[in-house]
Every structure is written in C-alpha cells, then in structure tokens.
PAMIFI-241766 format. One line per field, with one value per atom (N, C-alpha, C): residue in three letters; x, y, z. Coordinates in Angstrom, 3 decimals. Last residue first. Example, Ala and Ser with C-alpha at 12.3 -4.5 7.8 and 13.67 -1.06 7.14 Angstrom:
roti	SER; SER; SER; ALA; ALA; ALA
X	12.850; 13.670; 12.900; 13.190; 12.300; 13.200
Y	-2.250; -1.060; 0.030; -5.690; -4.500; -3.300
Z	7.080; 7.140; 7.870; 7.800; 7.800; 7.800
! end
This chain:
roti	UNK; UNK; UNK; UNK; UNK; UNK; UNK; UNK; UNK; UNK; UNK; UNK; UNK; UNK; UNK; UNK; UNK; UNK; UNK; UNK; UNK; UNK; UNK; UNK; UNK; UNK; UNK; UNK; UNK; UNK; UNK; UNK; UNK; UNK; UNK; UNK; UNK; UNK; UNK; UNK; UNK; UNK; UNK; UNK; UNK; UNK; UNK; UNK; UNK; UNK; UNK; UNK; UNK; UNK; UNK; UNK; UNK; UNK; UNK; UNK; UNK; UNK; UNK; UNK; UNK; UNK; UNK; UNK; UNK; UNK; UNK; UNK; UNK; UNK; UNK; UNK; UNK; UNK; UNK; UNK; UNK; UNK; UNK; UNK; UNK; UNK; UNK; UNK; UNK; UNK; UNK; UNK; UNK; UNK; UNK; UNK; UNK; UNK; UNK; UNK; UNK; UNK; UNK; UNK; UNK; UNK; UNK; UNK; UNK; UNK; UNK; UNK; UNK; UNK; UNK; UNK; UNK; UNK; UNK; UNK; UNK; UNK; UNK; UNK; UNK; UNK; UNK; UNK; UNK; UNK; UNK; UNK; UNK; UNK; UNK; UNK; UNK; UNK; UNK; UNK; UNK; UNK; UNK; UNK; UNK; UNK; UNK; UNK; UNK; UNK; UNK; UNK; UNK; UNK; UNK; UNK; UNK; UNK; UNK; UNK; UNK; UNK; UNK; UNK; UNK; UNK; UNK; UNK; UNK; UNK; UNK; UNK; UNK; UNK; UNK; UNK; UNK; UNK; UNK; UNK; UNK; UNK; UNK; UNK; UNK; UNK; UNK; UNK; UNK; UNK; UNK; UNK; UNK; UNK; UNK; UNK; UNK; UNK; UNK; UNK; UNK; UNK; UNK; UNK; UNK; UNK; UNK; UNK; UNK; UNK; UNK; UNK; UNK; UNK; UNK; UNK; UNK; UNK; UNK; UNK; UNK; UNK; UNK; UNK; UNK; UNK; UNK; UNK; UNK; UNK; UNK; UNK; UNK; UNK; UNK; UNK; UNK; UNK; UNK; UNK; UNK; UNK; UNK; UNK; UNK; UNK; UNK; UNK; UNK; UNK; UNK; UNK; UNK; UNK; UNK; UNK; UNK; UNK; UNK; UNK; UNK; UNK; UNK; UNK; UNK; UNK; UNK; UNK; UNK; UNK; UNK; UNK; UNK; UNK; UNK; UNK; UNK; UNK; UNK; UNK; UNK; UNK; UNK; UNK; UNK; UNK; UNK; UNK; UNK; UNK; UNK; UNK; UNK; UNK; UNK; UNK; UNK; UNK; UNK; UNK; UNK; UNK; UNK; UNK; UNK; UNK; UNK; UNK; UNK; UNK; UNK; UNK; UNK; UNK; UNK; UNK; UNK; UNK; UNK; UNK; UNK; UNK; UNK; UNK; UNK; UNK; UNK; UNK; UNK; UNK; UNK; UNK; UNK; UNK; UNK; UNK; UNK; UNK; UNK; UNK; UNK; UNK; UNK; UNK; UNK; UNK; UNK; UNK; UNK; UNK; UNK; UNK; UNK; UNK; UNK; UNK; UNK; UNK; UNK; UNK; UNK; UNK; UNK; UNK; UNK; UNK; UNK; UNK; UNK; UNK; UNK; UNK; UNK; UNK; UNK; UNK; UNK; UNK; UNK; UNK; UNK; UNK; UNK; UNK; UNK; UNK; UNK; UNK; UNK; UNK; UNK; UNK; UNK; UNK; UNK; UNK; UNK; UNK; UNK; UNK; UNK; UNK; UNK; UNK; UNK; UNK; UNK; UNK; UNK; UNK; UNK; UNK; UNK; UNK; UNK; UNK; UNK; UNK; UNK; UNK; UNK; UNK; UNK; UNK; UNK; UNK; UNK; UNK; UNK; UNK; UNK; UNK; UNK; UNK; UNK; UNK; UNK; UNK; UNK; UNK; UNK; UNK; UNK; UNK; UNK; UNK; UNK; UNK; UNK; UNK; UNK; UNK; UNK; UNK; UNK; UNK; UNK; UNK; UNK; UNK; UNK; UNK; UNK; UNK; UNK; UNK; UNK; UNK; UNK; UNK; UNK; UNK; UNK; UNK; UNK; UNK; UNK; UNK; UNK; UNK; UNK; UNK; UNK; UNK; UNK; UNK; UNK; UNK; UNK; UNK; UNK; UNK; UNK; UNK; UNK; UNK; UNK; UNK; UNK; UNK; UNK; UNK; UNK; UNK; UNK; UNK; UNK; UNK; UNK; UNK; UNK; UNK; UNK; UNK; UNK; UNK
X	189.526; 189.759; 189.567; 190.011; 188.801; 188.633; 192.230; 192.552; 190.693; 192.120; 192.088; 191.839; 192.125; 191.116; 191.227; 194.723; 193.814; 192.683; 196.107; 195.935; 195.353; 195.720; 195.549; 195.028; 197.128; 195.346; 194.719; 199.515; 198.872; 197.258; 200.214; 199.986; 199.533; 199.671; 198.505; 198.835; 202.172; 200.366; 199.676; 204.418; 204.147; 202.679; 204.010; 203.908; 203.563; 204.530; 203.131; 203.060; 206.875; 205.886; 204.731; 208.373; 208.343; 207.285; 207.556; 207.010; 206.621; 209.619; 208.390; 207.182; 211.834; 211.369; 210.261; 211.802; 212.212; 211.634; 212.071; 211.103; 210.773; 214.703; 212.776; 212.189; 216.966; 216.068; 214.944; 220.440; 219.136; 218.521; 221.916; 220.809; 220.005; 223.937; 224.248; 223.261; 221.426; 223.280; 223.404; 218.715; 219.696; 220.962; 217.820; 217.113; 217.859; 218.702; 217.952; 217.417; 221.073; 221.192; 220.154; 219.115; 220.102; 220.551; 218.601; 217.195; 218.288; 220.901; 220.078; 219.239; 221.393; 222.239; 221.568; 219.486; 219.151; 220.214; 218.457; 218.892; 218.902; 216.581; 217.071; 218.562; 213.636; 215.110; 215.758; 211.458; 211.297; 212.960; 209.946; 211.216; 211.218; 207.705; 207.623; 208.702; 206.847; 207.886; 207.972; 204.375; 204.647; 206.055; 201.785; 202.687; 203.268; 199.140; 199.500; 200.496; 196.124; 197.568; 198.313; 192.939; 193.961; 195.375; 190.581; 191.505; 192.344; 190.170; 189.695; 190.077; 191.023; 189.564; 189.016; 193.765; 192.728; 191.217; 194.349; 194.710; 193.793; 193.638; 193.105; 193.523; 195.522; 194.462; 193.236; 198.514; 197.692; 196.293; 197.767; 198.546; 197.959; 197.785; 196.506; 196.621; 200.238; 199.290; 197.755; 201.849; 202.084; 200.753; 200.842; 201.253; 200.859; 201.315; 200.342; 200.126; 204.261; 203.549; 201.631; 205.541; 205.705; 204.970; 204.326; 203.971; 204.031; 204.972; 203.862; 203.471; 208.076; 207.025; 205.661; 208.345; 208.697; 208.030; 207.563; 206.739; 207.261; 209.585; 208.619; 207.573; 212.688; 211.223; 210.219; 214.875; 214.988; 213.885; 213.657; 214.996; 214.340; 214.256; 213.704; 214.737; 212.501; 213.628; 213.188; 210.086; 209.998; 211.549; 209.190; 210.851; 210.459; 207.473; 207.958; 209.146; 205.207; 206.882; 206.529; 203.052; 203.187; 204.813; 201.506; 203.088; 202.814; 198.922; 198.882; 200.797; 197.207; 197.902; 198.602; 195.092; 195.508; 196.449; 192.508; 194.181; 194.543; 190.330; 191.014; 192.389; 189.023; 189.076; 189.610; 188.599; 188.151; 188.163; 190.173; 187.988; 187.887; 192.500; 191.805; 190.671; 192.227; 192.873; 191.762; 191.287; 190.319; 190.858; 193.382; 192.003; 191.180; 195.448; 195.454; 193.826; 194.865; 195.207; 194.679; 194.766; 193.735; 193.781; 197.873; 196.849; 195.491; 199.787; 199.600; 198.514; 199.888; 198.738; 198.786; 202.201; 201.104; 199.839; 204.156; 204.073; 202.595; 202.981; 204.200; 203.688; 201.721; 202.138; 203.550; 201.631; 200.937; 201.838; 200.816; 202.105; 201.158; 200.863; 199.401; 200.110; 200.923; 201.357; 200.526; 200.172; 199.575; 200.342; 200.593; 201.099; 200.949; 200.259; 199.201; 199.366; 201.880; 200.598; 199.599; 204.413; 203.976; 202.877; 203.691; 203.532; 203.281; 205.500; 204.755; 204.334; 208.156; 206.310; 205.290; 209.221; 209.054; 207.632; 210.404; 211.492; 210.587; 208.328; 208.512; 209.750; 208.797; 207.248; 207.642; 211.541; 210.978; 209.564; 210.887; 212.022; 211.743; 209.438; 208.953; 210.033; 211.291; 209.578; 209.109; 213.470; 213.260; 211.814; 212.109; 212.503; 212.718; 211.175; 210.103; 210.431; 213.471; 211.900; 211.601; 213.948; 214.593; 214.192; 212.597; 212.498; 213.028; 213.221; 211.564; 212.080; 215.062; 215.268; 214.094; 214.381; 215.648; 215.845; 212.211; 211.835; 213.037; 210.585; 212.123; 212.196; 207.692; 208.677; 209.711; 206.036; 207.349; 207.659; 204.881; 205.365; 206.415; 202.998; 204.578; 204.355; 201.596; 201.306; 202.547; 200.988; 202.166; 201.784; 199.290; 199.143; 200.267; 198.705; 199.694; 199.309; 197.116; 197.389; 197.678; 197.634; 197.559; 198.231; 197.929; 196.559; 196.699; 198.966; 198.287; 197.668; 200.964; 200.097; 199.451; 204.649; 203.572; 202.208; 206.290; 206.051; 204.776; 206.882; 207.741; 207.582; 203.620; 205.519; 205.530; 202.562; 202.470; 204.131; 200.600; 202.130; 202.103; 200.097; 199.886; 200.499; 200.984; 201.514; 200.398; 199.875; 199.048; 199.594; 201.938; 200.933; 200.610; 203.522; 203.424; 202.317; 203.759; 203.012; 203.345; 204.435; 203.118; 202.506; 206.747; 206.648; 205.051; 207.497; 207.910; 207.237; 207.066; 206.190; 206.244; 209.076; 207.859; 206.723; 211.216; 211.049; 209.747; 210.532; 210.770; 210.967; 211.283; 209.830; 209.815; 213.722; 213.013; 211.225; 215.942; 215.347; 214.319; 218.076; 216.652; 216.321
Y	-120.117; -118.838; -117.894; -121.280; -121.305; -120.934; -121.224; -122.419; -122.443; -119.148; -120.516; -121.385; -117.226; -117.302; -118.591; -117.837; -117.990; -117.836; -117.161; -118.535; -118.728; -114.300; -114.936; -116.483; -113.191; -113.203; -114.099; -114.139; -114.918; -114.522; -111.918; -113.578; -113.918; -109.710; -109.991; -111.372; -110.113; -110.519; -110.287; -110.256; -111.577; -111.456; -107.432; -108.496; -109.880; -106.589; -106.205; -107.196; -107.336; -107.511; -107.462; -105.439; -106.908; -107.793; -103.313; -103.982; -104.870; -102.662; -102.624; -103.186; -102.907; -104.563; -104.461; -100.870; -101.895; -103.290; -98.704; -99.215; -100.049; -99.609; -99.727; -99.805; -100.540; -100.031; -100.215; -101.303; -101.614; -100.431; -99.939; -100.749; -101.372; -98.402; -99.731; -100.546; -97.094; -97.234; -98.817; -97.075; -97.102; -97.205; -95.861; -95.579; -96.018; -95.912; -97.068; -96.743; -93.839; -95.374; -96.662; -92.117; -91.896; -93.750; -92.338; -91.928; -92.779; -91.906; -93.174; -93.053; -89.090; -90.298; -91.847; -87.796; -87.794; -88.876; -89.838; -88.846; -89.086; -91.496; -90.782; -89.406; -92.921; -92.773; -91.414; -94.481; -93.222; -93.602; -94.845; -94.363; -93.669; -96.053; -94.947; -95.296; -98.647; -98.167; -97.071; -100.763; -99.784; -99.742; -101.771; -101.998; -100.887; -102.747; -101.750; -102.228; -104.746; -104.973; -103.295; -104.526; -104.544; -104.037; -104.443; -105.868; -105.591; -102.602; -102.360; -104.161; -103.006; -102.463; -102.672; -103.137; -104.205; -104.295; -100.829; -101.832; -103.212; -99.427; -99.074; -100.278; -99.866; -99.638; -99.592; -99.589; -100.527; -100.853; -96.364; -97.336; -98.889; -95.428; -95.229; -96.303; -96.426; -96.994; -96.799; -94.820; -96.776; -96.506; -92.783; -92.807; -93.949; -92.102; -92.021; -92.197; -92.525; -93.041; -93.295; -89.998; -91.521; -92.203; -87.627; -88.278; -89.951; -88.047; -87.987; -88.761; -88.342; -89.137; -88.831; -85.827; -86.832; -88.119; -83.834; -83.887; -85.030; -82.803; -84.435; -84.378; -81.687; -81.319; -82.888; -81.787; -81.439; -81.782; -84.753; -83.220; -83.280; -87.789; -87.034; -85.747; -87.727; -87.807; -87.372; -89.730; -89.215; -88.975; -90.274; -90.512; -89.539; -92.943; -91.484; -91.259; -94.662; -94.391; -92.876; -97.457; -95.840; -95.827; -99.363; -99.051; -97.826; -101.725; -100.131; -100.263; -103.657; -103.525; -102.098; -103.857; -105.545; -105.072; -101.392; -101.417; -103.155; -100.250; -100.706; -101.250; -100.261; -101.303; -101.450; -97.685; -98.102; -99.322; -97.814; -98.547; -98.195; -97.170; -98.592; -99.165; -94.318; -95.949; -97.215; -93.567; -93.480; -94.618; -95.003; -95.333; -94.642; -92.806; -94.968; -95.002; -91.041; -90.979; -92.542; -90.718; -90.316; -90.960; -91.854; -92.223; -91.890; -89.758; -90.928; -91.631; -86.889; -87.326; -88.502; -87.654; -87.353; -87.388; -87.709; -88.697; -88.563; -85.018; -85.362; -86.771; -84.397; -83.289; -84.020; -87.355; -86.516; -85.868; -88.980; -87.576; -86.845; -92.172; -90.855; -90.290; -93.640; -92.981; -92.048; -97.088; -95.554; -94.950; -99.868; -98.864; -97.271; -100.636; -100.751; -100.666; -100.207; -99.280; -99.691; -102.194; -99.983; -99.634; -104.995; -103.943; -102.591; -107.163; -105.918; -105.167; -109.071; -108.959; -108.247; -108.021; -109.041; -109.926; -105.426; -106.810; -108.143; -103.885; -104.478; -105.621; -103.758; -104.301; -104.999; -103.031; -104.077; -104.709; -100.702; -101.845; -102.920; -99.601; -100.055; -100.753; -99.082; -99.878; -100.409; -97.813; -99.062; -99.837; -95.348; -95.776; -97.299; -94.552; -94.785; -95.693; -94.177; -95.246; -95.708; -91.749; -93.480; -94.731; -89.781; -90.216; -91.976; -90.135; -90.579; -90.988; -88.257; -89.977; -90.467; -85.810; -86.515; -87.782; -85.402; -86.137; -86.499; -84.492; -85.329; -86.124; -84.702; -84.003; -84.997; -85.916; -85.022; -84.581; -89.465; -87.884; -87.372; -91.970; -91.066; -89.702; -94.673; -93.199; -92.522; -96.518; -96.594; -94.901; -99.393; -98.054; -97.179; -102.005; -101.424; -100.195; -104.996; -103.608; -103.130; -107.826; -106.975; -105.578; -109.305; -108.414; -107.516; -112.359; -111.500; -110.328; -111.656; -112.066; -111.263; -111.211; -110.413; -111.151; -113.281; -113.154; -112.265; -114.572; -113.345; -113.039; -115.981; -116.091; -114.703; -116.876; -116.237; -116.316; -119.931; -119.042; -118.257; -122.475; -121.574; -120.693; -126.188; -125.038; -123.578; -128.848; -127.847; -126.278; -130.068; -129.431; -128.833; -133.152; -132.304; -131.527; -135.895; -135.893; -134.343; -136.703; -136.980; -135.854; -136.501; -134.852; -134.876; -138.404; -137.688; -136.007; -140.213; -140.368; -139.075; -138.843; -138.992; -139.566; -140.081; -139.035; -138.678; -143.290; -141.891; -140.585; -143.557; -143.588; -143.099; -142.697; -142.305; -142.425; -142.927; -143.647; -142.302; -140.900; -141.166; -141.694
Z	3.884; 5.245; 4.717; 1.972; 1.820; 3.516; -0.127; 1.210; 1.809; -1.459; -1.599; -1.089; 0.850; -0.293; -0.408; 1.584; 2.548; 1.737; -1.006; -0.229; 0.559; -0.488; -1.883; -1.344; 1.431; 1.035; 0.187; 0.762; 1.341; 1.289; -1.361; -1.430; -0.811; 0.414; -0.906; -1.148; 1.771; 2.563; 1.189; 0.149; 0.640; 1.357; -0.706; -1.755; -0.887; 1.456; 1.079; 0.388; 2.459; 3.103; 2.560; 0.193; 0.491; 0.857; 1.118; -0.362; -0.523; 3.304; 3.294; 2.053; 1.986; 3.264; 3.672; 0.500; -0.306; 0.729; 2.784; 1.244; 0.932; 3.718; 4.509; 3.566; 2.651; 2.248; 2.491; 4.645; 3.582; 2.883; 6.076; 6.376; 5.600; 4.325; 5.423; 5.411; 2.030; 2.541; 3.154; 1.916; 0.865; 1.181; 4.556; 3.315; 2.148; 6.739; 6.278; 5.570; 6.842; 6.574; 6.286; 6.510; 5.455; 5.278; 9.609; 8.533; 7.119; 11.090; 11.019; 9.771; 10.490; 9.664; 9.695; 11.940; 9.907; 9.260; 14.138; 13.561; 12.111; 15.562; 16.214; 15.454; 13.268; 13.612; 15.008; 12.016; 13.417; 13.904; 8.726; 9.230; 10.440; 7.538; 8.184; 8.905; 6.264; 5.722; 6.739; 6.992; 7.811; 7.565; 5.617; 5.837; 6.128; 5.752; 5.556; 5.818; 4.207; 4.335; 4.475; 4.843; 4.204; 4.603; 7.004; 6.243; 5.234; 8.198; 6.855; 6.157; 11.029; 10.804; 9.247; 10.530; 11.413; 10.767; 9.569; 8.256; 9.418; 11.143; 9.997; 9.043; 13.289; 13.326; 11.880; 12.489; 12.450; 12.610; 11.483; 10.139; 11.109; 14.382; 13.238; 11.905; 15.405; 15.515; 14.850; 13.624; 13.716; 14.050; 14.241; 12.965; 13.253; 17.124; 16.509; 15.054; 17.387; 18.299; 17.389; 15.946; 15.895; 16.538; 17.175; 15.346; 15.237; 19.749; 19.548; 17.887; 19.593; 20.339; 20.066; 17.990; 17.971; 18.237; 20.226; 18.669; 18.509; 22.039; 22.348; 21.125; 20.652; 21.567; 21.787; 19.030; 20.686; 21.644; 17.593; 17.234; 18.453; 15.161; 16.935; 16.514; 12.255; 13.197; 14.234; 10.432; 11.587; 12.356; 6.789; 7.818; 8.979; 5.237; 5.951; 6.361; 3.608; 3.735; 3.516; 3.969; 4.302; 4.341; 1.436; 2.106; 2.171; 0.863; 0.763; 1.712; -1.145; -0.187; -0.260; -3.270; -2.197; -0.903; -3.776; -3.409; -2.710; -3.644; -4.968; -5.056; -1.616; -1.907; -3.044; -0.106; -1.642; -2.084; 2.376; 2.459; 0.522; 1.668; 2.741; 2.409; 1.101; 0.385; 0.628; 3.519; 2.768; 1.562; 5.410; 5.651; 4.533; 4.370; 4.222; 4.837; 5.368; 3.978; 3.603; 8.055; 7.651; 5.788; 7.808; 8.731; 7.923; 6.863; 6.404; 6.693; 8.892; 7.581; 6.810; 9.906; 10.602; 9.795; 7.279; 8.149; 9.457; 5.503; 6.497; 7.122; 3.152; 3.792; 4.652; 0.431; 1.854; 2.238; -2.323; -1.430; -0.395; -3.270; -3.162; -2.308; -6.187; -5.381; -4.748; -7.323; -7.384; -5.994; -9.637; -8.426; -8.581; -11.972; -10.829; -9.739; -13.681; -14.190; -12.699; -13.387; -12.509; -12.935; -12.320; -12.971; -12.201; -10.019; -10.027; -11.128; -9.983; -11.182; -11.146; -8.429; -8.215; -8.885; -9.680; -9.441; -8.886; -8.579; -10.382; -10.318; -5.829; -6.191; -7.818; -5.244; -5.410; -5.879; -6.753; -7.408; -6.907; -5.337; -6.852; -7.009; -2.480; -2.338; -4.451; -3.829; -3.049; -3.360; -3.460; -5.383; -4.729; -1.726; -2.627; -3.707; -0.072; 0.023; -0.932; -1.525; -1.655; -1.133; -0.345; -2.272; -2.198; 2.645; 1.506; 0.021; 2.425; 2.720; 2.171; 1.400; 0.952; 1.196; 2.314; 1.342; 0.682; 5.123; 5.031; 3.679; 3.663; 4.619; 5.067; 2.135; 1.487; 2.389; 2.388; 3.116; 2.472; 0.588; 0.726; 1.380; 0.421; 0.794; 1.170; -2.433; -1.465; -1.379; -3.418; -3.087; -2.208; -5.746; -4.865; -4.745; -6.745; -6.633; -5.606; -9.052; -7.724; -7.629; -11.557; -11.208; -9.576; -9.871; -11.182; -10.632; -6.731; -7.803; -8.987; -6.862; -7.123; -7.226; -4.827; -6.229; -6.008; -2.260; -2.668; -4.159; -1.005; -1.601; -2.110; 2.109; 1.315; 0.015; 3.852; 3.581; 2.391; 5.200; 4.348; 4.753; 6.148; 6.116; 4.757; 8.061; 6.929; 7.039; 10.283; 10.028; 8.293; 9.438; 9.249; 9.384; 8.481; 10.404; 10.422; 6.781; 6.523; 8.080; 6.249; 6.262; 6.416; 7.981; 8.407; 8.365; 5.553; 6.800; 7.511; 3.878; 3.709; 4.822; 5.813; 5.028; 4.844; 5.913; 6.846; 6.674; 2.797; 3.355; 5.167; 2.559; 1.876; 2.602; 5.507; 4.844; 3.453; 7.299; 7.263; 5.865
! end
C-alpha cells in the first residue's frame, strides 16, 4: 500500500477515544480492601500500588479504606463514590466457596452492588474482588501463576480516569 493509500486509508477511519495506561495529573485513587482472607488481599493490595505508582500514580493520592469482608465493600464504595474525591475507586477481596451457599450469595451481591453504584455515581469501580473455588485459586491470582487481580484491577482504573479524561475533552 502506497503512502497516500495509507493515509486515505486511515482518512476513512472512525474517530477513535480511548483511555492510556498513564496516570493523569492529579488523579485520585481509592482502593476498598477486605481483611478477611487477608493473606491473599495483602497482595492485591501491594499489586493494585505498584501498579497505580509504576504508572505515575503518586502514593499521597491513594487512600486505603479496610472493610470487615468483601460483603461490606458495597455500602463502603458508594459513600467513596458520592464524595467525589476519588477519579476511581478498586474493591479487592477474596470470596472462597467452602461447603455452604454463603458463597453464592457474598459473591453475587458484591459485583453487583460494586456495579450498581459505580452506574449510579459515575465513577469508575473496578472490581479486584477475588470469587475463587479455593484458597489455591485465591493464592494464584494474587501474585503466582495468574497474575495479580490487584494489579489488572488498577490497571483498569488508570485506563477509565483516562478516558474520563478524553471524553471531557472530546466534549462527551
């Protein structure tokens, strides 16, 4: 393809907006942490700031706020939510299934209060909350094999405060 097919090419292009993997100036982070199962949590956590400061995050504008258990993330992020001091909020939990149907319930009602509240408030939740079928699943996506939910949860946050950002701009 020619240079000016090229450029014709990228003429007949939609109007891309899109968020990037860079902190903006000035943005603020709220990340709601459960101490129950806090052997896989802690490493959420340390995930989720490495990446926020790996990606120009300052730590003076990341606030931690420790809830009881993954069932109290919900109520937590909606008072976050409506301060408005926050561009974007990461719930990190860890929900295992054990014998009984609690399981299904926490997990079930967590996500959906976390999307509910981030609809309702317009701000960015991102959903680190770990619903594994055992403590080795939990272990692996906290830092081993799988990654670091934390850390893909951040991610996310960082790329929707960008794009808030550009849809500002863009004048959406």
């Amino acid at each position: 393809m020619s240079r000016s097919q090229e450029g014709q090419s990228m003429m007949n292009q939609p109007r891309t907006i899109e968020g990037e993997l860079v902190v903006p100036e000035g943005a603020r982070f709220a990340l709601i942490v459960s101490r129950f199962n806090h052997f896989v949590v802690d490493r959420l956590v340390e995930g989720a700031l490495d990446a926020i400061t790996r990606h120009g995050g300052k730590i003076e504008n990341i606030q931690i706020v420790r809830v009881p258990g993954a069932w109290e993330v919900p109520v937590v992020a909606q008072r976050v939510a409506e301060s408005k001091n926050f561009d974007a909020i990461v719930a990190l939990g860890a929900v295992i299934r054990g014998a009984t149907p609690h399981f299904e319930y926490v997990a079930s009602e967590v996500t959906k209060g976390i999307a509910n509240i981030s609809i309702a408030t317009g701000v960015p939740i991102m959903l680190g909350v770990l619903t594994t079928d055992s403590i080795e699943q939990a272990i692996e996506r906290a830092g081993t094999k799988s990654g670091n939910y934390g850390w893909d949860a951040a991610l996310g946050a960082i790329e929707m405060v960008s794009l808030a950002r550009a849809l500002t701009k863009a004048g959406l």
